[in-house]
Backbone as a printed PyTorch tensor [residue, N CA C, xyz], in Angstrom:
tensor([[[-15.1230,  14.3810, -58.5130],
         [-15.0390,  14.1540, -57.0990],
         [-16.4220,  13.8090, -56.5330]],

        [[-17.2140,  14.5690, -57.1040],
         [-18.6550,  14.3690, -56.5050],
         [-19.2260,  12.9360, -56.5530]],

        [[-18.9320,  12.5390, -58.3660],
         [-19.0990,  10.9740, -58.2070],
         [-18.8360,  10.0740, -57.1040]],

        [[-17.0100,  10.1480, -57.2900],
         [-16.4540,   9.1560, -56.1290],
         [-17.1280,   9.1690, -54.9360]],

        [[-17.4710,  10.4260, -54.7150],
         [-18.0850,  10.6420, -53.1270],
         [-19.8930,   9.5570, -53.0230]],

        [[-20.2530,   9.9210, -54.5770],
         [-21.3510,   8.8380, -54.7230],
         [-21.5640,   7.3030, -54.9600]],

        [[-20.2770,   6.6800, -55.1110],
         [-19.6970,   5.7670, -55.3680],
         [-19.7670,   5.2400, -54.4410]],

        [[-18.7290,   5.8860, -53.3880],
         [-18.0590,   5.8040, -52.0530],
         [-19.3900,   5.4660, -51.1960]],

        [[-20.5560,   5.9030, -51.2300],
         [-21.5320,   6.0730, -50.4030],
         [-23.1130,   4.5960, -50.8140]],

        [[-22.4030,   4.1400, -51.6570],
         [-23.1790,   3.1080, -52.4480],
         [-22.5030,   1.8060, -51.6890]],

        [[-23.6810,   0.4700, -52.3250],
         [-23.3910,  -0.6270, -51.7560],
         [-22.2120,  -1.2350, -52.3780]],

        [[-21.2080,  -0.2740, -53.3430],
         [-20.1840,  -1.0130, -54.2030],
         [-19.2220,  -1.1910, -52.9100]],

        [[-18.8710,  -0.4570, -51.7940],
         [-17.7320,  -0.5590, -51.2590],
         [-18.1510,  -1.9950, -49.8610]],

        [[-19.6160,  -2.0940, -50.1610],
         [-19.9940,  -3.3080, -48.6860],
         [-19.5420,  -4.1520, -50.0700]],

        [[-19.8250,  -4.3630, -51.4360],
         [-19.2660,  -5.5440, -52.2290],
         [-18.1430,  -5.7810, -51.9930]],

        [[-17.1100,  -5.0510, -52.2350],
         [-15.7440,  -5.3310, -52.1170],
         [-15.4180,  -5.7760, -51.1400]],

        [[-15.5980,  -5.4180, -50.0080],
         [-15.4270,  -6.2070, -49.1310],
         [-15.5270,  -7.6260, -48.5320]],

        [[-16.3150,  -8.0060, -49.1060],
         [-16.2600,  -9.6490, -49.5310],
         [-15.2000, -10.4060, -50.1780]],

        [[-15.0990,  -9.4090, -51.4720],
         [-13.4790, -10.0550, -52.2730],
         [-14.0110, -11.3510, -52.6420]],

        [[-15.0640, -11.9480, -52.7450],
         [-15.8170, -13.4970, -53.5120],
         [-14.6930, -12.9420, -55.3360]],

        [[-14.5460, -14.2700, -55.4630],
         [-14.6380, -13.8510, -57.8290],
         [-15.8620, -13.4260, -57.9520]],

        [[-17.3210, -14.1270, -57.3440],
         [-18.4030, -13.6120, -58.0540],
         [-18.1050, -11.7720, -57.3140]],

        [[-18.4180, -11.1120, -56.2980],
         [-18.4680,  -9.7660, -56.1060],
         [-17.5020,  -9.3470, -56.9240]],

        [[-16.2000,  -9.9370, -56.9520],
         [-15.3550,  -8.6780, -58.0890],
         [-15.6230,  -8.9850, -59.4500]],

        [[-16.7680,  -9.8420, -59.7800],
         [-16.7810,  -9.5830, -60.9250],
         [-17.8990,  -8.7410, -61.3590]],

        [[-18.5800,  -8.5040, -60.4170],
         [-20.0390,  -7.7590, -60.1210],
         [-19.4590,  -6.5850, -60.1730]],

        [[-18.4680,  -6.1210, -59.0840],
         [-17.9780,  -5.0270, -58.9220],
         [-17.2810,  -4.2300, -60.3400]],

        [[-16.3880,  -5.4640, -60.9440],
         [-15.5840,  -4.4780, -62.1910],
         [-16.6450,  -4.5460, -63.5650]],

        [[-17.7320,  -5.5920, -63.2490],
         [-18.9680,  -4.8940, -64.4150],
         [-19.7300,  -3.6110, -64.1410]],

        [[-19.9390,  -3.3200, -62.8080],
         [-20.6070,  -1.9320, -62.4550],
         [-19.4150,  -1.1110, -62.8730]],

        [[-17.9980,  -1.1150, -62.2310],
         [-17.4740,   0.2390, -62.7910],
         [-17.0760,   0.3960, -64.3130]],

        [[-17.3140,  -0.6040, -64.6510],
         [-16.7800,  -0.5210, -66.1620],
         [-17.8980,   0.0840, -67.2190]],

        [[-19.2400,  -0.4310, -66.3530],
         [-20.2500,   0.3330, -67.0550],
         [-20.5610,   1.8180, -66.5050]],

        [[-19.9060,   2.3690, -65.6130],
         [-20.4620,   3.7550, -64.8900],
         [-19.1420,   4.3060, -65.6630]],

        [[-17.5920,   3.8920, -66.0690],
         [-16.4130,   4.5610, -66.5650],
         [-16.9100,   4.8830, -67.9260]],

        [[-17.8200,   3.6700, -68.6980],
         [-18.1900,   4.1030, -69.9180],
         [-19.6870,   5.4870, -70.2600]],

        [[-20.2960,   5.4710, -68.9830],
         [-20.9430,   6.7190, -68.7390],
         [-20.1450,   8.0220, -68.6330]],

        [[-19.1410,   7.6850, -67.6680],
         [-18.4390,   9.2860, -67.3630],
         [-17.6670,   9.2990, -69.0450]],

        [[-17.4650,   8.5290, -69.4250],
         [-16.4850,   8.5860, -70.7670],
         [-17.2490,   9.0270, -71.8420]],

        [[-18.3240,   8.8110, -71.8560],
         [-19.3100,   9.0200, -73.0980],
         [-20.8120,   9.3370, -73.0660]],

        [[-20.8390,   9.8470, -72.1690],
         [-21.8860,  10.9610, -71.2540],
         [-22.2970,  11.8470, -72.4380]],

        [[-21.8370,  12.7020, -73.4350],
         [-22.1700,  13.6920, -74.4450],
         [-22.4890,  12.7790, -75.6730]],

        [[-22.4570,  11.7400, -75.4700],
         [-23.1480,  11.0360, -76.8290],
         [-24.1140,  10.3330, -76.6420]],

        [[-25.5060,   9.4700, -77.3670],
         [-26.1800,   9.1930, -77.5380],
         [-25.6040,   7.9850, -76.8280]],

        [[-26.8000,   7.6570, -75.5460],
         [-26.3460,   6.5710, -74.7580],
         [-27.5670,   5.6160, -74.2260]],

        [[-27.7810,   4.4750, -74.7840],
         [-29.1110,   3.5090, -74.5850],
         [-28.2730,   2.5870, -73.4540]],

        [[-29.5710,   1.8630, -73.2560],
         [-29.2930,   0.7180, -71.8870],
         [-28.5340,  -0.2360, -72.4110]],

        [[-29.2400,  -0.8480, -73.5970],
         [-28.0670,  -1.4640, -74.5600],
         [-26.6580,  -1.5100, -74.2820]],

        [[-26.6010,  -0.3070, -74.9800],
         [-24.9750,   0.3330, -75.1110],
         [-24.7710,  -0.3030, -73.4930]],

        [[-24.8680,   0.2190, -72.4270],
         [-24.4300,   0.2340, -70.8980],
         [-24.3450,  -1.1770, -70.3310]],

        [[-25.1680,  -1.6300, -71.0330],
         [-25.6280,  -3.5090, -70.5820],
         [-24.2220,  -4.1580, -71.4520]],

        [[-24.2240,  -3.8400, -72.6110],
         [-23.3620,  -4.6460, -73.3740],
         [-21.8180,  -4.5930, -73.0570]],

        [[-21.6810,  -2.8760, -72.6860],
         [-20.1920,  -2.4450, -72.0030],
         [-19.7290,  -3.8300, -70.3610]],

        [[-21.0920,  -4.1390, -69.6060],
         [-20.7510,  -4.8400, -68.7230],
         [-21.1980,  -6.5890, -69.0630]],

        [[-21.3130,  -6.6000, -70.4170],
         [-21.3680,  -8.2210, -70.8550],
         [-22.3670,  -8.4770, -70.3190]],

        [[-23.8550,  -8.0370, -70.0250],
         [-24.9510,  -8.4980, -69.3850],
         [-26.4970,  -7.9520, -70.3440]],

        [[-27.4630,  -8.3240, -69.9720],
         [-28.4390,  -8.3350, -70.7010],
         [-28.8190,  -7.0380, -69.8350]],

        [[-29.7570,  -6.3100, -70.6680],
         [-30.6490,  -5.1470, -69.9760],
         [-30.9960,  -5.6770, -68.2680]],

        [[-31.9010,  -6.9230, -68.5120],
         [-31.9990,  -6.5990, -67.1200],
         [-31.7880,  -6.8310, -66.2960]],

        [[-30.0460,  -7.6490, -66.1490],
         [-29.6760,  -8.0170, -65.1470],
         [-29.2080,  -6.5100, -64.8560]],

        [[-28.7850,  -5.5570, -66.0460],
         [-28.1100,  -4.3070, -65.5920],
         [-29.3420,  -3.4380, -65.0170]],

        [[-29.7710,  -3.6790, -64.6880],
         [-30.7160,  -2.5600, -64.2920],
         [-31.0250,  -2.9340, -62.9080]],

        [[-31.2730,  -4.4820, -62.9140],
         [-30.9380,  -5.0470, -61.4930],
         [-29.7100,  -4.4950, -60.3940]],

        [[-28.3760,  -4.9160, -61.0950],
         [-27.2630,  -4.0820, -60.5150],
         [-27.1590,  -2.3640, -60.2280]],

        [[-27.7600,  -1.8710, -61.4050],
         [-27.6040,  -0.5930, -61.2260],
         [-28.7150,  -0.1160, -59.8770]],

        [[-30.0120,  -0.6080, -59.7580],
         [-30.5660,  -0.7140, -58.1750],
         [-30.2180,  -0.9850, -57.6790]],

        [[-29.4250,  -2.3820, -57.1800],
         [-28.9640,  -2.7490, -56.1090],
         [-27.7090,  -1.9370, -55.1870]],

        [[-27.0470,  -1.9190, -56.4160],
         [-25.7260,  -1.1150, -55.7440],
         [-25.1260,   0.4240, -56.1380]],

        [[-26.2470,   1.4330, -57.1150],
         [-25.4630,   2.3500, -57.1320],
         [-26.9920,   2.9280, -57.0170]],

        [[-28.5000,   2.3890, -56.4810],
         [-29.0100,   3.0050, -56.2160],
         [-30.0900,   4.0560, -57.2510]],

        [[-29.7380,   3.6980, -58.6650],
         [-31.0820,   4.0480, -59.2030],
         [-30.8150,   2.9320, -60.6110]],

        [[-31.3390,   3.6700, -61.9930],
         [-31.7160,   2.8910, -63.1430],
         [-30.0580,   3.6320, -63.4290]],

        [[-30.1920,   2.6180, -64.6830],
         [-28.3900,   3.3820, -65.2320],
         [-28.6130,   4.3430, -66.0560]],

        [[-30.1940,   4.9050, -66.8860],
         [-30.3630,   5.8780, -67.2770],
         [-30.7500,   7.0730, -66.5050]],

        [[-31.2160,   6.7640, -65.1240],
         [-30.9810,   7.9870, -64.4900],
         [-29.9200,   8.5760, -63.4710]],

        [[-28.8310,   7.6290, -63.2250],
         [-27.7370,   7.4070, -63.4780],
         [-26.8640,   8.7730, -64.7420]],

        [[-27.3660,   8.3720, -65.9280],
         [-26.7560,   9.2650, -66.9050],
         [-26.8160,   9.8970, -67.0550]],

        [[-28.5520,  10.4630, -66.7390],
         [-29.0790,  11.8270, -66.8040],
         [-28.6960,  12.7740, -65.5650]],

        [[-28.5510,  12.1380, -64.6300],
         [-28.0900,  12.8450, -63.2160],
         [-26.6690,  13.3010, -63.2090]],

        [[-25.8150,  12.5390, -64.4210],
         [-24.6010,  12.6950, -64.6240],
         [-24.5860,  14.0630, -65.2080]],

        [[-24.9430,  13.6790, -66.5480],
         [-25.3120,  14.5490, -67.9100],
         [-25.6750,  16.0930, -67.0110]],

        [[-26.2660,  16.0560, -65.6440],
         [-26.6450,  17.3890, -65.2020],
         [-25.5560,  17.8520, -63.8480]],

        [[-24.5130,  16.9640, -63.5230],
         [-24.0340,  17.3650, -62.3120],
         [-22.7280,  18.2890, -63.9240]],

        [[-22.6640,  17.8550, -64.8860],
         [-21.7990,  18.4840, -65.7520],
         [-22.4520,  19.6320, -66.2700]],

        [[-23.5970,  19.7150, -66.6580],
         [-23.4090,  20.8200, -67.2760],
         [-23.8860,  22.1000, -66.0360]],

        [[-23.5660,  21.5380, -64.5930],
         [-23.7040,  23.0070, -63.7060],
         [-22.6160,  22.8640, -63.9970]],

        [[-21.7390,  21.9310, -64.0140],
         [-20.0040,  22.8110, -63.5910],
         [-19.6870,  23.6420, -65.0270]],

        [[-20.4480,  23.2210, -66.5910],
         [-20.1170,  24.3610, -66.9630],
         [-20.9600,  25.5440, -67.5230]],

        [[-21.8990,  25.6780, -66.4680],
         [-22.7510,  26.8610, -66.0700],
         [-21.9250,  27.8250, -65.2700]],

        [[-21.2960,  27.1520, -64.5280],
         [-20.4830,  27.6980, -63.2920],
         [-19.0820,  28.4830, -64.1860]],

        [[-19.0290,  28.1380, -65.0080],
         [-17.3540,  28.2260, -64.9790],
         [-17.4130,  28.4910, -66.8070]],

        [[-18.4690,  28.8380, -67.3460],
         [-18.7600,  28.4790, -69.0500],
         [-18.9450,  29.7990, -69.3710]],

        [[-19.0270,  30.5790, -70.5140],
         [-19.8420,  31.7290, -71.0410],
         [-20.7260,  31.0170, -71.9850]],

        [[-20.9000,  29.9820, -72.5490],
         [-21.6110,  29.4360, -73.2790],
         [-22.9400,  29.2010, -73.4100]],

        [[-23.8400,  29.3770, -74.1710],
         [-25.3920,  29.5380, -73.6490],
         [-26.0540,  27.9610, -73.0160]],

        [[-27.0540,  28.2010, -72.5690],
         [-28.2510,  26.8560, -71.6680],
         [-28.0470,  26.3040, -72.9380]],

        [[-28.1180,  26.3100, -74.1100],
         [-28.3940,  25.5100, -75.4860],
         [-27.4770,  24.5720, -75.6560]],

        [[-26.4860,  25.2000, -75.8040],
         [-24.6390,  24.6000, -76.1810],
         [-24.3860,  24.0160, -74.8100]],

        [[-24.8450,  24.5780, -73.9140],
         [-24.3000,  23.4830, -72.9380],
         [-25.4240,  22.2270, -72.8670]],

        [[-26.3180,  22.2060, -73.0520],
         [-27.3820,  21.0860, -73.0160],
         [-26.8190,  19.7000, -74.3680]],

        [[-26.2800,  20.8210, -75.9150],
         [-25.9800,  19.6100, -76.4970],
         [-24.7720,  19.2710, -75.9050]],

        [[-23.7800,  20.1220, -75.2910],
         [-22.5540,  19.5820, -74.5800],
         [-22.5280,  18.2940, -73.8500]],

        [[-23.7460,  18.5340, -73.3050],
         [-23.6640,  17.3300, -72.1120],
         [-24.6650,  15.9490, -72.5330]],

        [[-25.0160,  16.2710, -74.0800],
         [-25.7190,  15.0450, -74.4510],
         [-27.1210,  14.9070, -74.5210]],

        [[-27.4730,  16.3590, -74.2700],
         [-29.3040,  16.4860, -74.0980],
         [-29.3770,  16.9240, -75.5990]],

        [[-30.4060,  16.1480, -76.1760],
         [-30.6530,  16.5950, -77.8600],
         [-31.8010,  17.4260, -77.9040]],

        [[-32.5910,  17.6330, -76.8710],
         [-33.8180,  18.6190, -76.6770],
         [-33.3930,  19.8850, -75.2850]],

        [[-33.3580,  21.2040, -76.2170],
         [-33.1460,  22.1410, -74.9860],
         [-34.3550,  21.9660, -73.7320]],

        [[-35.2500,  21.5360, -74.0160],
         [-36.7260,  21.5290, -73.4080],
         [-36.5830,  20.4070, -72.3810]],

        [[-36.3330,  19.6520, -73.1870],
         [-35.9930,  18.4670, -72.1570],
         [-34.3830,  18.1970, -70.9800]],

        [[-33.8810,  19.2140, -71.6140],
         [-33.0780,  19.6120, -70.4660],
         [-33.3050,  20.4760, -69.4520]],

        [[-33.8280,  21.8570, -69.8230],
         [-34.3400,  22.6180, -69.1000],
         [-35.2490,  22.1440, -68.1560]],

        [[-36.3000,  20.7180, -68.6990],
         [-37.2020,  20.3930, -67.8130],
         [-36.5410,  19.2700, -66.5320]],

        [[-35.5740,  18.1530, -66.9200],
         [-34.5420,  17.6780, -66.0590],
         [-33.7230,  18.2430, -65.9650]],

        [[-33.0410,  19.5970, -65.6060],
         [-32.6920,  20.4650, -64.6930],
         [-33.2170,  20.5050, -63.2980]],

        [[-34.3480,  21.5010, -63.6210],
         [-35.8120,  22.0730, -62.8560],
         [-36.1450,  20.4790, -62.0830]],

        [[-36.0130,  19.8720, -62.7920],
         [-36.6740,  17.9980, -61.7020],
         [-35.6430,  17.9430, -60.5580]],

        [[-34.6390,  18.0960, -61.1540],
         [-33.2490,  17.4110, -60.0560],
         [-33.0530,  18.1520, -59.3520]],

        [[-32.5670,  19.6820, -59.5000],
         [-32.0960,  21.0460, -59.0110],
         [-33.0600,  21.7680, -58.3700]],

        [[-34.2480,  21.8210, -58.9170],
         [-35.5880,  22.5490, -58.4930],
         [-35.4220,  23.7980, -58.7320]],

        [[-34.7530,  24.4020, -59.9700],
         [-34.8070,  25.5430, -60.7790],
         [-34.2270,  25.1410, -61.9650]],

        [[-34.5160,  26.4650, -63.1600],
         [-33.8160,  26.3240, -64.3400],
         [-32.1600,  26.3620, -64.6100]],

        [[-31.4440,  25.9940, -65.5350],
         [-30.2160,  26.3490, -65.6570],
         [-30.2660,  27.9470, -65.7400]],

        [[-31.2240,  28.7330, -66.0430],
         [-30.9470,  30.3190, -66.3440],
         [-30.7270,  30.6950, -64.6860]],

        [[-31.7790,  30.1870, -63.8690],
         [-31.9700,  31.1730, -62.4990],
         [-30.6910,  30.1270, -61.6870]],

        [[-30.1900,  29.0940, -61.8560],
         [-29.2190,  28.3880, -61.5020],
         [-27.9920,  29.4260, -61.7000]],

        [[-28.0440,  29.4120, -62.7640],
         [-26.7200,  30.5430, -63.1540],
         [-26.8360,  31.6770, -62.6670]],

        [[-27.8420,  32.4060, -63.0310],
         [-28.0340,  33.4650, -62.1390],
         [-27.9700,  34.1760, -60.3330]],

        [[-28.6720,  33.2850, -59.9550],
         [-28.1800,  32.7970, -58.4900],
         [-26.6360,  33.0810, -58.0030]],

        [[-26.2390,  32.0480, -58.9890],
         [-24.5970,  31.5940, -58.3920],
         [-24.2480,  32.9330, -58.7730]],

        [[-24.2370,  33.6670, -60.2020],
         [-23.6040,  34.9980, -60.5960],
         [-24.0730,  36.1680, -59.6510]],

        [[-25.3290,  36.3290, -58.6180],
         [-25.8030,  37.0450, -57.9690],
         [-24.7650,  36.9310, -56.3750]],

        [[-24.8950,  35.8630, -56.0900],
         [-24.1680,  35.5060, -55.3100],
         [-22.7340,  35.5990, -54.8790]],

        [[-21.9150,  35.5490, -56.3470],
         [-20.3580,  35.8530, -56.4540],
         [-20.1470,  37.0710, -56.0380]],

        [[-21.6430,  38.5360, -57.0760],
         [-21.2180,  39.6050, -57.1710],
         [-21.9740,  39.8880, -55.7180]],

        [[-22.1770,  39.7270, -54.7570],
         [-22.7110,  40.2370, -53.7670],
         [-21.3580,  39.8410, -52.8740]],

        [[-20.7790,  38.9440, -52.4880],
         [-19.7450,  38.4950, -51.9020],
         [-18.3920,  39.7050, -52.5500]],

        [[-18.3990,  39.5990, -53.4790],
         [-17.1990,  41.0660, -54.0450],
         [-17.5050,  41.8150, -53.1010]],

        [[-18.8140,  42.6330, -53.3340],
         [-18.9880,  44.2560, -52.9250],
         [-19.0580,  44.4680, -51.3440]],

        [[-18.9610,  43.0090, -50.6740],
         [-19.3090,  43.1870, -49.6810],
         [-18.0760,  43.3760, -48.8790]]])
């Protein structure tokens, strides 16, 4: 949901509105390359891979991915890769580790550290927080 809502809030929906062949074809190469992100988000994912999913060279995709969804398509993935593994921080017993390779991070370090970039804390005090928070709302 959160996506759509980021989607929704991007220059994809002033494209459509045009309805040109060239915008819908602009349009169904961006979602086809952001469906193959949400689809394959936990695996090893280059610009390549993302460029080739929308039949375009690196840098026209990187062009598109600024123009209309507003950053690079790898931070794009990584921003993805982290709106998932809060939801299963939130909702997981599984450790910061297992959820980091869950979501496609091959370095705990380097997740922990793009966590802390995006969120502005760790996944531990992230979790913690929210678990502090639940149990204070009970007792109260």
């Amino acid at each position: 949901m959160l996506w759509k809502l980021i989607l929704d809030n991007t220059k994809l929906s002033n494209l459509t509105s045009s309805n040109t062949p060239y915008t819908k074809n602009i349009e169904k190469k961006i979602r086809n390359m952001l469906a193959y992100i949400h689809e394959n988000y936990s695996h090893p994912i280059s610009l390549n891979d993302i460029a080739s999913i929308g039949n375009i060279g690196r840098s026209e995709c990187c062009q598109l991915f600024k123009k209309y969804v507003h950053t690079t398509p790898i931070g794009y993935l990584i921003k993805y890769r982290i709106e998932k593994s809060i939801s299963l921080l939130l909702k997981d017993d599984s450790t910061i580790t297992d959820i980091a390779f869950d979501v496609g991070f091959n370095c705990i370090n380097h997740y922990i550290n793009t966590f802390k970039k995006i969120t502005g804390t760790t996944p531990y005090h992230y979790k913690r927080n929210i678990l502090d928070l639940n149990t204070q709302a009970i007792h109260v």
